[in-house]
C-alpha positions as a printed Julia matrix, in Angstrom:
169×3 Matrix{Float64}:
  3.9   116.79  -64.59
  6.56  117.7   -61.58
  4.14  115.72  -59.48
  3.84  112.43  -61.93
  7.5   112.4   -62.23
  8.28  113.36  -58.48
  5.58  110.33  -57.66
  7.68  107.93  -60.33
 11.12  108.13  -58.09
  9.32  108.36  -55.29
  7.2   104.94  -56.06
 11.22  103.19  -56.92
 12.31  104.62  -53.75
  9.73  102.72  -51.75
 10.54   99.76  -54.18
 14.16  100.04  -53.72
 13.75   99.82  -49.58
 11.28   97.1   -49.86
 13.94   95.28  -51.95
 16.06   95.9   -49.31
 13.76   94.55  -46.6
 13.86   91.12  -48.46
 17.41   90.97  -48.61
 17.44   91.39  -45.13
 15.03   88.85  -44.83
 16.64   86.58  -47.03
 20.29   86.99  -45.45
 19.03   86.44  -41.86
 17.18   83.31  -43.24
 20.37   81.8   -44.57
 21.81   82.5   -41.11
 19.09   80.71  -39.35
 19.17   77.9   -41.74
 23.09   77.59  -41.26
 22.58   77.41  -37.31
 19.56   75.7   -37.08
 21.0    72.84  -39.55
 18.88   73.37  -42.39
 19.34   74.17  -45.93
 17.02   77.08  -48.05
 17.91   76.61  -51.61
 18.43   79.67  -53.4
 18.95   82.59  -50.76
 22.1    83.77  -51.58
 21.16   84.47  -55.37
 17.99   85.77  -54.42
 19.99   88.15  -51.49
 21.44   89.18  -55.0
 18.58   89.93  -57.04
 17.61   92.15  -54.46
 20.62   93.67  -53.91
 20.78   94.97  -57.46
 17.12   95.5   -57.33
 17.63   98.02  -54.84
 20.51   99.76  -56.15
 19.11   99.84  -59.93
 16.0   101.4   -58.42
 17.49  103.71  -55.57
 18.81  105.68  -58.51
 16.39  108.38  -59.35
 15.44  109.29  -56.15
 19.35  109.46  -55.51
 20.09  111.75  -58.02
 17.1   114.14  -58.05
 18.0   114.81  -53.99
 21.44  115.56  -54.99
 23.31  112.6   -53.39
 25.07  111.45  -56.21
 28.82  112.34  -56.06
 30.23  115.25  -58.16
 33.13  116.59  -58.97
 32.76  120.07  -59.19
 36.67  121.48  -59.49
 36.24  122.77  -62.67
 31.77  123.96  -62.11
 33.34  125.9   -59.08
 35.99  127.88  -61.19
 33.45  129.19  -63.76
 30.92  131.55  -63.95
 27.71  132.55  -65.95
 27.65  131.25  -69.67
 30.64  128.96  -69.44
 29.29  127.34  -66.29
 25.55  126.57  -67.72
 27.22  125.59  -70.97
 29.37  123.37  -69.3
 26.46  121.93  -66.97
 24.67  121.51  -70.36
 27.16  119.54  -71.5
 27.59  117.32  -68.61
 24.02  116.6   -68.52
 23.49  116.04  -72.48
 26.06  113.41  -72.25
 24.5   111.33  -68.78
 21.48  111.45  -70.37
 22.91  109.78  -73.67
 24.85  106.95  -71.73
 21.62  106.75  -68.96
 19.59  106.05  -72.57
 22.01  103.68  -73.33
 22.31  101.92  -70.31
 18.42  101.77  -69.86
 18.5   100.68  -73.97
 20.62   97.57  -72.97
 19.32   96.36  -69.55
 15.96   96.37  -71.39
 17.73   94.39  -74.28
 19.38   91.62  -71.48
 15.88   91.63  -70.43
 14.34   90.5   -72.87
 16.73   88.42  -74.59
 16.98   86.5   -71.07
 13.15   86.14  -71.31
 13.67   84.65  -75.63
 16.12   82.46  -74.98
 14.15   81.31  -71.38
 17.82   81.92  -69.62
 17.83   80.77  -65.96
 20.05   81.16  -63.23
 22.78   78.21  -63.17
 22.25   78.14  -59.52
 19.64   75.4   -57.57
 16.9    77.77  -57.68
 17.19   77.94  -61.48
 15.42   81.04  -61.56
 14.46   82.64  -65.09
 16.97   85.41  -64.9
 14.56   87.72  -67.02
 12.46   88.41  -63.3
 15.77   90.01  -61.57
 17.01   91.66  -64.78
 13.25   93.11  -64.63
 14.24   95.43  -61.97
 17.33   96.09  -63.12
 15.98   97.45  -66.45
 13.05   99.38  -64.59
 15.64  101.48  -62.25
 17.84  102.11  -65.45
 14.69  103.5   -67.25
 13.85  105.83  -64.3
 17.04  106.8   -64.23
 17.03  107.67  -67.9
 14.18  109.77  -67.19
 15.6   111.74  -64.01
 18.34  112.92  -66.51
 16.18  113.9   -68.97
 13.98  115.94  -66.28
 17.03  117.52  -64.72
 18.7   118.67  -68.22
 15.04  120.4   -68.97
 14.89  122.12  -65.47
 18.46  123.16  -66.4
 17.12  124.64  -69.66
 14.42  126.27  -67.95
 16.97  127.88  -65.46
 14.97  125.92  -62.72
 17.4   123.41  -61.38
 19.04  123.93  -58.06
 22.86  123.73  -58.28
 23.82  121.69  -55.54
 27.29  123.55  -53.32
 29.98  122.12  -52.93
 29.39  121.47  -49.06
 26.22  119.99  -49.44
 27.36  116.22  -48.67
 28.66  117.27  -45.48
 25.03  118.6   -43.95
 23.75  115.06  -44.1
 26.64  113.46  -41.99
């Protein structure tokens, strides 16, 4: 199972930098187009889509290697029961607003998809495609919660130290 799931935010890591790759692409092609004197409907919502793309599905992987920002005043102060109870609790209630958010980008999905809703720029793209990814990183996401609140059970999760941003500047 740790390898399935460890494969899952791996697999939206890879998507997330080849999302990135086409905004790239797609920004550099909008500057080319602007000094070559040529128009390319559409790049700068589809530098967008990717955008989010990327960020929506960066989110896993970003939280299960501990890059994620915490605040950890209060984690720091306490000690045994209090601490796990309190990481319990921290971790019972990001996985009910992950579910949530992952619930309601899959709802805009679809709905987007019902209704046919496209984009109200030139490229009039059916907005359900973008929102695709969107909902996909959200539901990953929902999932990497879940998975660290059971290693947390188990007493298997690593508690990240309070120094640990610095060793990867």
């Amino acid at each position: 199972m740790r390898k399935l799931l460890d494969g899952l935010y791996n697999s939206a890591a890879a998507l997330a930098a080849l999302c990135m790759l086409g905004l790239l692409a797609m920004v550099l092609l909008s500057i080319l187009s602007r000094q070559l004197q040529f128009h390319v409907p559409g790049t700068d919502a589809y530098a967008g889509y990717l955008m989010a793309a990327s960020g929506f599905l960066a989110l896993a992987h970003t939280l299960k290697r501990g890059e994620h920002i915490r605040v950890t005043l209060v984690l720091s102060a306490l000690r045994g029961r209090w601490k796990k109870s309190l990481e319990v609790f921290a971790l019972c209630l990001a996985v009910l607003l992950a579910m949530l958010f992952a619930f309601y980008c899959c709802k805009l999905a679809w709905q987007s998809h019902v209704f046919n809703d496209i984009s109200t720029g030139n490229d009039a793209t059916p907005l359900w495609v973008p929102q695709l990814a969107m909902a996909l990183g959200s539901v990953i996401f929902a999932i990497a919660f879940i998975d660290e609140i059971v290693l947390e059970l188990q007493g298997r999760r690593g508690a990240p130290t309070s120094g640990e941003a610095l060793r990867h500047e």
